[in-house]
C-alpha beads as a LAMMPS data file, in Angstrom:
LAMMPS data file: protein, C-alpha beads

360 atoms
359 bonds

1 atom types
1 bond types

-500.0 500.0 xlo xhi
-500.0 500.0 ylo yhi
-500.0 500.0 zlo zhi

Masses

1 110.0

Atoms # bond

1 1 1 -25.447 -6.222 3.441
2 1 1 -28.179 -4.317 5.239
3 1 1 -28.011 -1.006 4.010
4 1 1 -27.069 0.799 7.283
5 1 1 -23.433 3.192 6.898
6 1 1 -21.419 2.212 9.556
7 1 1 -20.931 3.927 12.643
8 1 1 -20.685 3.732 16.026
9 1 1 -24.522 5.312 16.531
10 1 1 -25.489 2.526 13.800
11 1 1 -24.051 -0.345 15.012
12 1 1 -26.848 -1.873 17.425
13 1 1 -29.257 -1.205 14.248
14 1 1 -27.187 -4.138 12.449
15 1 1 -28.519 -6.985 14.856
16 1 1 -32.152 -5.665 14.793
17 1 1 -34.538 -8.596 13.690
18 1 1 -34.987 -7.625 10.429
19 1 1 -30.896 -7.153 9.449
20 1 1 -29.678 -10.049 11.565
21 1 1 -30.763 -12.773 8.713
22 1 1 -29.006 -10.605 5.997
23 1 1 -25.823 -9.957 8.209
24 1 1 -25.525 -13.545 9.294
25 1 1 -26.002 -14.950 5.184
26 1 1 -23.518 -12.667 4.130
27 1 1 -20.536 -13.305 6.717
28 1 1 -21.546 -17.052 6.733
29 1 1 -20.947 -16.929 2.399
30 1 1 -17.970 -14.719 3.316
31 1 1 -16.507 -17.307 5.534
32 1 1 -17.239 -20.188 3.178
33 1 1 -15.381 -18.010 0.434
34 1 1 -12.294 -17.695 2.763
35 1 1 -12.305 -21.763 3.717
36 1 1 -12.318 -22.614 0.282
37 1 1 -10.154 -19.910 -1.279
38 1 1 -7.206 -21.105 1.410
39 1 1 -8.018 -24.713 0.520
40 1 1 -7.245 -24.442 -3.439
41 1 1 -6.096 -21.690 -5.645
42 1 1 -7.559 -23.103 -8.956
43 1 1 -9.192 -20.445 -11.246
44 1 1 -12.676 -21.621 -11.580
45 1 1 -13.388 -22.124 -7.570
46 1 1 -14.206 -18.354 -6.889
47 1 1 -16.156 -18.069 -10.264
48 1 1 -18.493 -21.113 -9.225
49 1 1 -18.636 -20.076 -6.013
50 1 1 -20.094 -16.589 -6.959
51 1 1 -22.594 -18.008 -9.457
52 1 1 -23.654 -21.005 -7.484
53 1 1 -24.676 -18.139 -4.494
54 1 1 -26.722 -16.259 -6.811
55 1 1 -27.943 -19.421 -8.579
56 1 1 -28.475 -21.023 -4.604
57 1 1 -29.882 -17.405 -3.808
58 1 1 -32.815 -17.567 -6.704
59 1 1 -33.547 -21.004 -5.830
60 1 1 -34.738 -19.868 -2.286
61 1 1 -36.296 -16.976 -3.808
62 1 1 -38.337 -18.943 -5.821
63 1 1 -39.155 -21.833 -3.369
64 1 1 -40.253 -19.352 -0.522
65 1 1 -42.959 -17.649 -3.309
66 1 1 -41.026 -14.177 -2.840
67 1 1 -41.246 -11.648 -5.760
68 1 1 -38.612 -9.479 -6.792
69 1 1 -40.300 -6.537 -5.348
70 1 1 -40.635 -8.213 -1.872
71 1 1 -36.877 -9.031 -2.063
72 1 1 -35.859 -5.874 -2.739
73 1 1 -38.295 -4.335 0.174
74 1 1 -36.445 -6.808 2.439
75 1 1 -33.282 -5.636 1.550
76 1 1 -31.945 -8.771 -0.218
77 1 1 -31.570 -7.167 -3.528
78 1 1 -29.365 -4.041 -4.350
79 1 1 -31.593 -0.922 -4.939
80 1 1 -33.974 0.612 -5.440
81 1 1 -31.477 2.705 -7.257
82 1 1 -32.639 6.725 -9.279
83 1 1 -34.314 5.618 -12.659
84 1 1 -31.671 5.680 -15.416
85 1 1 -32.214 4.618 -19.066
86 1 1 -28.214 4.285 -19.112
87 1 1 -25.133 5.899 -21.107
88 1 1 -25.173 7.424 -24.034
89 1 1 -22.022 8.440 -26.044
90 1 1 -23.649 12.357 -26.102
91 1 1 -23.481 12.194 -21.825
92 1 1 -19.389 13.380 -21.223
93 1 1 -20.241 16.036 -24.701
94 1 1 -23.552 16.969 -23.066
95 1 1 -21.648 17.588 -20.024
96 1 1 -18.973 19.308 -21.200
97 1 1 -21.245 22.062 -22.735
98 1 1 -23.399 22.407 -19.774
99 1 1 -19.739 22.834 -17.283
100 1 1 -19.838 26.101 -14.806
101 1 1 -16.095 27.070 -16.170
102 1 1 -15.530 29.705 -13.422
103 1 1 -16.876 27.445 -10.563
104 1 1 -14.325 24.630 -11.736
105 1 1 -11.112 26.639 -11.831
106 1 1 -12.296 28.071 -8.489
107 1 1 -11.741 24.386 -7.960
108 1 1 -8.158 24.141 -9.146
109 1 1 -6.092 23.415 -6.093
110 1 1 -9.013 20.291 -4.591
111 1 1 -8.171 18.784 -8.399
112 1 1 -4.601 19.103 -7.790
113 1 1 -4.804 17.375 -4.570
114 1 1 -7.721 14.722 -5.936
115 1 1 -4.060 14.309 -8.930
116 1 1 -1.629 14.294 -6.567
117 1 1 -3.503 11.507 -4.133
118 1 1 -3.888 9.512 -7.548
119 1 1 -0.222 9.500 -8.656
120 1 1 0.403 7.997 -4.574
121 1 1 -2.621 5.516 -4.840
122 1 1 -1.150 4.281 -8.288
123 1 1 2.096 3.838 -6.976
124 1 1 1.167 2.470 -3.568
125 1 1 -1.415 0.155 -5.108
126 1 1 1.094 -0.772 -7.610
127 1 1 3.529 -1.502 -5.507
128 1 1 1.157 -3.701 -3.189
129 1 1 -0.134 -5.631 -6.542
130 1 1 3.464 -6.210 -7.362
131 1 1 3.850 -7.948 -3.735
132 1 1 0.917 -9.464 -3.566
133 1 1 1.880 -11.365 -7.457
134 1 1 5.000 -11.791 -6.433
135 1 1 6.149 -10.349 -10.108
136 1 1 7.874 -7.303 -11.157
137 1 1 6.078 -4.340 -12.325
138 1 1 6.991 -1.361 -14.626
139 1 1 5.481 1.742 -12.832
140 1 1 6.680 3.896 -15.632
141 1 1 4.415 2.006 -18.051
142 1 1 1.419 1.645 -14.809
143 1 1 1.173 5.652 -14.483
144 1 1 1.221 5.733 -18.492
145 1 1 -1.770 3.797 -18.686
146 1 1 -3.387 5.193 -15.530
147 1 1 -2.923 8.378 -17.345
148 1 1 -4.625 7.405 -20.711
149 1 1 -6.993 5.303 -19.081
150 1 1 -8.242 8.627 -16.928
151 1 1 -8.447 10.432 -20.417
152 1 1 -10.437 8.690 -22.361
153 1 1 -12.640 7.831 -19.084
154 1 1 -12.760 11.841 -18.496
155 1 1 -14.283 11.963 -22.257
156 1 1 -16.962 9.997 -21.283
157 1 1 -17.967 11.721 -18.219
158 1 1 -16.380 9.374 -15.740
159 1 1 -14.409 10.024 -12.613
160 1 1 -10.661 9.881 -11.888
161 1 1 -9.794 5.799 -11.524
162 1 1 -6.711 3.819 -10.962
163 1 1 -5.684 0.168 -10.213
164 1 1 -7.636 -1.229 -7.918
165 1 1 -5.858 -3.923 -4.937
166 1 1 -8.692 -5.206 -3.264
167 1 1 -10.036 -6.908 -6.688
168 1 1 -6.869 -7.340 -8.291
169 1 1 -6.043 -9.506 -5.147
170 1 1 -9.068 -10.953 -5.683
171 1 1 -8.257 -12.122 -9.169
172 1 1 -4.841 -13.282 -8.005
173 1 1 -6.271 -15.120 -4.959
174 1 1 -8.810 -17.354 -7.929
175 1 1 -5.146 -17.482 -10.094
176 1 1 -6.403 -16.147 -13.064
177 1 1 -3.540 -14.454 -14.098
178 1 1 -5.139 -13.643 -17.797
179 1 1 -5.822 -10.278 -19.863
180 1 1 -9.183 -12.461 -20.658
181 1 1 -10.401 -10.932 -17.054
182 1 1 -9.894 -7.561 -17.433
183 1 1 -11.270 -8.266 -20.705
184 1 1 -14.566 -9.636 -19.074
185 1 1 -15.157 -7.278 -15.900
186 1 1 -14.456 -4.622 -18.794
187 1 1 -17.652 -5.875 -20.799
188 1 1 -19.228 -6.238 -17.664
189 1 1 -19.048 -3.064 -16.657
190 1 1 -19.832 -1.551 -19.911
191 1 1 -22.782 -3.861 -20.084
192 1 1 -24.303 -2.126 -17.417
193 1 1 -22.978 1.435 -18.062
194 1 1 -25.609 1.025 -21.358
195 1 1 -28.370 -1.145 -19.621
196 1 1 -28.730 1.338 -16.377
197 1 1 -29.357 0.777 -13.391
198 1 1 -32.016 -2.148 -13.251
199 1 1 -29.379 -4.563 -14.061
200 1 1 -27.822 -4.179 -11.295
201 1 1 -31.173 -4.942 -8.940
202 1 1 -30.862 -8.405 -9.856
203 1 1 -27.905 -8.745 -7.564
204 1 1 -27.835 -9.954 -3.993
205 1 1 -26.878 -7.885 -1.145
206 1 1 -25.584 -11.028 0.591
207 1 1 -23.527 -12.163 -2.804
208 1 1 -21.693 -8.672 -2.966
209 1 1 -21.530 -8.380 0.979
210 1 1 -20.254 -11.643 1.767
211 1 1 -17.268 -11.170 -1.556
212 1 1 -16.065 -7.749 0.864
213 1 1 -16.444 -9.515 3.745
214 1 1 -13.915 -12.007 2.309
215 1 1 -11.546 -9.864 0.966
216 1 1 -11.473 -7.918 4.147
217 1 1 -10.841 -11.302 5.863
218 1 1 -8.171 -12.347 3.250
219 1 1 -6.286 -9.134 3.912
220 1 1 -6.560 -9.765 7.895
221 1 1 -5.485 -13.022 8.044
222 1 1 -2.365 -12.008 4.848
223 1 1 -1.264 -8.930 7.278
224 1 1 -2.125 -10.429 10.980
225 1 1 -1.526 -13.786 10.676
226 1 1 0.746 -14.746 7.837
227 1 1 2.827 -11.905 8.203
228 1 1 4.022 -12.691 12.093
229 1 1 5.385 -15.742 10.654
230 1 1 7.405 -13.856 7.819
231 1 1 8.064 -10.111 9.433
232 1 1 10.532 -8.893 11.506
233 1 1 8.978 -7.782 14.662
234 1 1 9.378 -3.894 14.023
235 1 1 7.722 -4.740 10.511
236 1 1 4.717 -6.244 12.019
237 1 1 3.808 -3.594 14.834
238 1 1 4.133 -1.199 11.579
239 1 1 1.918 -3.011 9.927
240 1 1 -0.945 -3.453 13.264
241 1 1 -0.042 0.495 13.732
242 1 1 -1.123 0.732 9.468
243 1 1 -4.220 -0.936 10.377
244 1 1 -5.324 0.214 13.925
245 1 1 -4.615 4.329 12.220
246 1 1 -7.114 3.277 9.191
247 1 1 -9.991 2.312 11.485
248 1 1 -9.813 5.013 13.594
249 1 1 -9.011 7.967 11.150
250 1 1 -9.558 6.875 7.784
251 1 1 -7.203 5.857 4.558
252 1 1 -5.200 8.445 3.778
253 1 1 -4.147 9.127 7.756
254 1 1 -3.080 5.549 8.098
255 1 1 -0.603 5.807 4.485
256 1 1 0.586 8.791 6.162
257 1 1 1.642 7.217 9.412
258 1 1 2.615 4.366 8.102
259 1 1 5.222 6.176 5.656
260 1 1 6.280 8.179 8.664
261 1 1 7.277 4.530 10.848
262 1 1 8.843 3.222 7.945
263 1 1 10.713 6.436 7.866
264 1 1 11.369 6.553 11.502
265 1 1 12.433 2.539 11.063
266 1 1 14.673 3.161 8.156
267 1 1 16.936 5.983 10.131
268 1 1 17.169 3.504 13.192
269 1 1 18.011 0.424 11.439
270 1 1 20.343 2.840 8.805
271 1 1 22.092 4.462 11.780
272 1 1 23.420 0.528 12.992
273 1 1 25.245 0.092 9.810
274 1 1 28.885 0.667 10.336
275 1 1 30.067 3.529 8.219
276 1 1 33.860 2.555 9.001
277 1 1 34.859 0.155 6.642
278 1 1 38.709 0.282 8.311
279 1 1 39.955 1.575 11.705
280 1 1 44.087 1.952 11.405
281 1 1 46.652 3.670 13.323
282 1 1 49.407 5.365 11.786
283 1 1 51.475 2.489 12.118
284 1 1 49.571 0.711 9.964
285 1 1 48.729 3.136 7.416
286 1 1 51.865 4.760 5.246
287 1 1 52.159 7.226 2.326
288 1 1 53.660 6.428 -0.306
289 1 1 56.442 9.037 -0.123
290 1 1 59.991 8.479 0.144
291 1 1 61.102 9.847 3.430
292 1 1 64.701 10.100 5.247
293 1 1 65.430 7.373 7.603
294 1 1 65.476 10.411 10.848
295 1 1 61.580 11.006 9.346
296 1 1 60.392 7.837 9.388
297 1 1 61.827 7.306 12.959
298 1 1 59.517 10.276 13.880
299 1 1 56.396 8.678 12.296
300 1 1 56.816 5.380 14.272
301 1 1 57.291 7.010 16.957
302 1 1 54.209 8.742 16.838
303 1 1 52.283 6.901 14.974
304 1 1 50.205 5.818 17.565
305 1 1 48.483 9.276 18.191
306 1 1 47.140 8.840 14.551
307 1 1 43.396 7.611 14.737
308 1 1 42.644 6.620 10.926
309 1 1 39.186 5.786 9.739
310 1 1 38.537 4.503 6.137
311 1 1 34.502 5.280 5.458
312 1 1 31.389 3.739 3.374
313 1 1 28.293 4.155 2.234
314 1 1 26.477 7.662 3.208
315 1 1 26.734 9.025 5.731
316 1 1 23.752 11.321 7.663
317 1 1 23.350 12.237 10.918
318 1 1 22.288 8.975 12.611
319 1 1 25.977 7.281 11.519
320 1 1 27.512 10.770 11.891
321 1 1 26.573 10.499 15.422
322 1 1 27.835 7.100 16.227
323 1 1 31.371 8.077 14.283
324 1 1 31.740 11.279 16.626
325 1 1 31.535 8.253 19.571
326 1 1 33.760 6.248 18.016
327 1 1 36.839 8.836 17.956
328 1 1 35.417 10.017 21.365
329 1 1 36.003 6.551 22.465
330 1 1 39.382 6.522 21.172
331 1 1 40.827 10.268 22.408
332 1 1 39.328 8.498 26.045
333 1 1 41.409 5.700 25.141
334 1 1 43.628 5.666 28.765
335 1 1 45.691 2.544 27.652
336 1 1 46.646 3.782 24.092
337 1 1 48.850 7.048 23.213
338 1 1 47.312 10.224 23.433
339 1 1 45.202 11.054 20.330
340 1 1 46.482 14.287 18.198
341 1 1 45.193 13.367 14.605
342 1 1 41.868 11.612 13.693
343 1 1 42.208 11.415 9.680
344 1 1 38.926 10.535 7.902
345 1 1 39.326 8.703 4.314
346 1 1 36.259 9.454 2.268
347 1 1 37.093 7.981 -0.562
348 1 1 34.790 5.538 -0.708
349 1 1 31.800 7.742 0.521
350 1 1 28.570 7.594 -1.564
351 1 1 27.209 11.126 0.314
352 1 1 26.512 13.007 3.381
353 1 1 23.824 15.421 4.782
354 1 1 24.099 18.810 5.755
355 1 1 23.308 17.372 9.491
356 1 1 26.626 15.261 9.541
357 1 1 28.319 18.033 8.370
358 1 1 27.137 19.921 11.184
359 1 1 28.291 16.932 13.456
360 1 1 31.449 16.803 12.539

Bonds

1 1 1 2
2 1 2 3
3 1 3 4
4 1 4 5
5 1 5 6
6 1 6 7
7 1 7 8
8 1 8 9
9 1 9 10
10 1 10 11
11 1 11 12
12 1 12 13
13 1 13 14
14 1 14 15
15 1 15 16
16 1 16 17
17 1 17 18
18 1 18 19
19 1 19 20
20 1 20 21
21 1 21 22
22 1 22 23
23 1 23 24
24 1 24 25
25 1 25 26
26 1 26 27
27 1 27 28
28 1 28 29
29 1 29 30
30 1 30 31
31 1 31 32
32 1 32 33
33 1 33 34
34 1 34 35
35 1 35 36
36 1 36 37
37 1 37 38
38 1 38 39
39 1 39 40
40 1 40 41
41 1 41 42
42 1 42 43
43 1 43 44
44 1 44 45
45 1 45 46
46 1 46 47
47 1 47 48
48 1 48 49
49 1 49 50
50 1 50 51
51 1 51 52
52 1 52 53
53 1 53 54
54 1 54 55
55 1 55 56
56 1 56 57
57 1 57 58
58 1 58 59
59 1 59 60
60 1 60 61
61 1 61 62
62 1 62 63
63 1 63 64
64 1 64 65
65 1 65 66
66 1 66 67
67 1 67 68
68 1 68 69
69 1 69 70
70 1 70 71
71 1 71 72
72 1 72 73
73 1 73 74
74 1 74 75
75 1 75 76
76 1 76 77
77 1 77 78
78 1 78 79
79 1 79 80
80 1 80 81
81 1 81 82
82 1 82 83
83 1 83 84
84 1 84 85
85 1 85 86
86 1 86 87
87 1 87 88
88 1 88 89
89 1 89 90
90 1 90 91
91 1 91 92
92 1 92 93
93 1 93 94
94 1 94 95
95 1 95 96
96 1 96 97
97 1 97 98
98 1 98 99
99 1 99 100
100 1 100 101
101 1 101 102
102 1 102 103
103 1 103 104
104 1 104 105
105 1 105 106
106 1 106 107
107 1 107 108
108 1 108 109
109 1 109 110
110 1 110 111
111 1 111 112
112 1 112 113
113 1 113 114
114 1 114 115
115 1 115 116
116 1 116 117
117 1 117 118
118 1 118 119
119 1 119 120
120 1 120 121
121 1 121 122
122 1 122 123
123 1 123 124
124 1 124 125
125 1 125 126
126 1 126 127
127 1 127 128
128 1 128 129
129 1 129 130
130 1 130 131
131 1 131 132
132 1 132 133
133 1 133 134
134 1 134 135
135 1 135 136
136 1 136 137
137 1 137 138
138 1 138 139
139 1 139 140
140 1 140 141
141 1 141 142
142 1 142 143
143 1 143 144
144 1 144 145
145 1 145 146
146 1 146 147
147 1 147 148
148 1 148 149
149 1 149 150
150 1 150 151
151 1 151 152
152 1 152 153
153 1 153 154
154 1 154 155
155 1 155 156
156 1 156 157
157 1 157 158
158 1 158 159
159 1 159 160
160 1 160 161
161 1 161 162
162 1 162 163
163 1 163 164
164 1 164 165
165 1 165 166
166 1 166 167
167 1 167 168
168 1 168 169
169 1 169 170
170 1 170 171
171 1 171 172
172 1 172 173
173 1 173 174
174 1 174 175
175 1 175 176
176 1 176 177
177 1 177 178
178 1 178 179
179 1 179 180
180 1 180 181
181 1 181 182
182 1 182 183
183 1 183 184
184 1 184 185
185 1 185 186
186 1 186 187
187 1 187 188
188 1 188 189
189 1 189 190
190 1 190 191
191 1 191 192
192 1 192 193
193 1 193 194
194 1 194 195
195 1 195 196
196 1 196 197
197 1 197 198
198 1 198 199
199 1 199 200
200 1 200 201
201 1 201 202
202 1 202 203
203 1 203 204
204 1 204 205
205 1 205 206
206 1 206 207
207 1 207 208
208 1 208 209
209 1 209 210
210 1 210 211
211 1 211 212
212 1 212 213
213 1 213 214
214 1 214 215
215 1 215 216
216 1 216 217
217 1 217 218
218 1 218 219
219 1 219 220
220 1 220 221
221 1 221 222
222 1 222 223
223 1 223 224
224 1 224 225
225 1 225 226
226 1 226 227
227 1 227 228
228 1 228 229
229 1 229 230
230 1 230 231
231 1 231 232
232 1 232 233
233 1 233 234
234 1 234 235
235 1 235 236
236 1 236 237
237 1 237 238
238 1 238 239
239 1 239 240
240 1 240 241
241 1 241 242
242 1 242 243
243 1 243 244
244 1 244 245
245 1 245 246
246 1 246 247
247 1 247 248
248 1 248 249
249 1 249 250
250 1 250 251
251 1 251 252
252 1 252 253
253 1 253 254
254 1 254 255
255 1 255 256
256 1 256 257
257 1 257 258
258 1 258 259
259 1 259 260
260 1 260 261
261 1 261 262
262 1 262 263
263 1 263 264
264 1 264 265
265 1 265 266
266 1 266 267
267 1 267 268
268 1 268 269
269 1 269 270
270 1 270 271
271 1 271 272
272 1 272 273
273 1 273 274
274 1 274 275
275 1 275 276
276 1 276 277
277 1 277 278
278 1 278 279
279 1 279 280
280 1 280 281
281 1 281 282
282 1 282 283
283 1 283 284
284 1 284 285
285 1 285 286
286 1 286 287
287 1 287 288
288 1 288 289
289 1 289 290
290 1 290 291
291 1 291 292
292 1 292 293
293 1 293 294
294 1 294 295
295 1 295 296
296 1 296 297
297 1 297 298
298 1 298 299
299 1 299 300
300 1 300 301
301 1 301 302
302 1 302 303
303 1 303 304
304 1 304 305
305 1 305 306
306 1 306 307
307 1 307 308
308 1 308 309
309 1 309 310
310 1 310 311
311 1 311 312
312 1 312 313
313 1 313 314
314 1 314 315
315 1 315 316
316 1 316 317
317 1 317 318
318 1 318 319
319 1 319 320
320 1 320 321
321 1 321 322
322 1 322 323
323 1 323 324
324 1 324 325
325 1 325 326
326 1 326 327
327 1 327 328
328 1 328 329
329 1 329 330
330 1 330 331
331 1 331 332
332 1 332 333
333 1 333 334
334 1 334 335
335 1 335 336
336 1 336 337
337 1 337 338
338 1 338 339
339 1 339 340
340 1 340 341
341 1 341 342
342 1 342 343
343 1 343 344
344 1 344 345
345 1 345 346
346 1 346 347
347 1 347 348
348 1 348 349
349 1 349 350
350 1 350 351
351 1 351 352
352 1 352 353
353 1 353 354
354 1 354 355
355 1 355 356
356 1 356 357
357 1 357 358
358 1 358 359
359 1 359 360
């Protein structure tokens, strides 16, 4: 909204007199955006919303006598943007000639990172699209079309893209649910891919900042405030440790600690499931083999030293842990008959780490 990158050096530069006005607009139509989008979720609010700003927008443009040129001096147009007379189906060819070969596979292992960070993003952003529509998704068929979307977009001299949350959430917050947008923003896009770049001076600074504002806002209030109603506590200080990580470090360092506490939270909350699905003596738990009548007499006798446990699920080194305690609980045992055999039945065990193994 006023052209400044943010920063802590910049930030008393955004309340100088002549950003103030374009600050204030812009978080005042963000916060009319966010009133109205939690008031009604019918398709057509956001889209009259947006033009009746920019129509709202001309209308003091034109009343206060202020060219386009002034506007844009002020700051309440985008630009000025690099003269450009706009694509041309010869650019990605043209481009393709002109490539420094040797300086690009020099460049081989940033691309595999800049391919590796995509596959995550599509997945991730997948993922949160799939939450956020509350519908299942096919990832299989997402990274497919990531992948031939990047192709054809490499072709043409474009960057590396992939779904996008912030306006898909956007689209899902108006509830259009319909191809017909991609469709549109497609043709939009494309419109100004071949116009250039003076298109997009026609647009408002306020407009465009006040539509971030509000989706930063809508995720806030999603992740802050909905989600202490709906998350388990250990979720939610996650989810404020997601967010407080982002600010301070950037993107990538927040995905990466936040994958690490969900880690960390899965092994805790894994390692309080009970492995033992039965606990027996060996009074209560026979062969099935014959035996004399002086044998059997031996086995009851004893069967009390026999410390049986039937097991479940997989098993790692958390539940490993807290099954060592349980059969040092029961060798400790001063009221029962000395423990000589613990038997462990895993029959119905899914797997087990090399940790557990170690444990036991």
């Amino acid at each position: 909204m006023t052209g400044l990158h943010i920063s802590l050096h910049e930030l008393p530069h955004l309340f100088d007199p002549g950003n103030r006005y374009l600050l204030l607009a812009g978080l005042v139509y963000g916060l009319i955006l966010v009133g109205v989008s939690r008031k009604t979720h019918h398709f057509l609010v956001m889209p009259t919303l947006l033009l009746g700003g920019v129509g709202i927008f001309y209308a003091i443009l034109s009343a206060t006598g202020m060219t386009h040129q002034e506007a844009q001096s002020a700051k309440w147009l985008l630009g000025p943007f690099p003269e450009s007379d706009g694509w041309t189906p010869t650019t990605g060819i043209d481009a393709f000639r002109a490539a420094n070969w040797p300086l690009i596979f020099n460049q081989a292992g940033n691309i595999g990172t800049i391919l590796l960070i995509s596959i995550i993003s599509v997945l991730l952003n997948s993922g949160a699209i799939e939450l956020s529509a509350r519908q299942d998704i096919d990832l299989d068929h997402e990274l497919r079309s990531a992948g031939w979307a990047n192709l054809l977009v490499g072709l043409g001299g474009g960057t590396v893209g992939f779904h996008s949350l912030s306006i898909s959430r956007l689209v899902l917050g108006m509830g259009a649910r319909s191809r017909i947008v991609g469709v549109v923003a497609a043709i939009l896009c494309a419109t100004m891919l071949i116009m250039g770049t003076k298109a997009v001076t026609l647009f408002p600074r306020i407009i465009l900042g006040g539509l971030l504002f509000y989706l930063g806002m809508h995720f806030l209030i999603e992740w802050l405030y909905d989600a202490w109603f709906r998350m388990t506590r250990a979720d939610y200080t996650i989810v404020v440790l997601i967010l407080a990580c982002v600010a301070a470090f950037g993107y990538l360092p927040g995905v990466g600690v936040g994958i690490f506490a969900c880690i960390i939270l899965f092994l805790v909350n894994y390692s309080q499931v009970n492995v033992i699905k039965q606990s027996l003596s060996g009074l209560q738990r026979h062969s099935n083999v014959d035996r004399p009548a002086r044998h059997a007499q031996i086995l009851e006798a004893s069967g009390e030293s026999f410390h049986v446990l039937q097991l479940r699920g997989f098993i790692f080194f958390g539940t490993a842990n807290g099954l060592l305690e349980r059969v040092r609980q029961r060798a400790n045992a001063a009221k029962q008959s000395p423990l000589q055999f613990a038997l462990l039945d895993f029959r119905d065990v899914s797997g087990i780490d090399s940790s557990s193994v170690l444990s036991f």
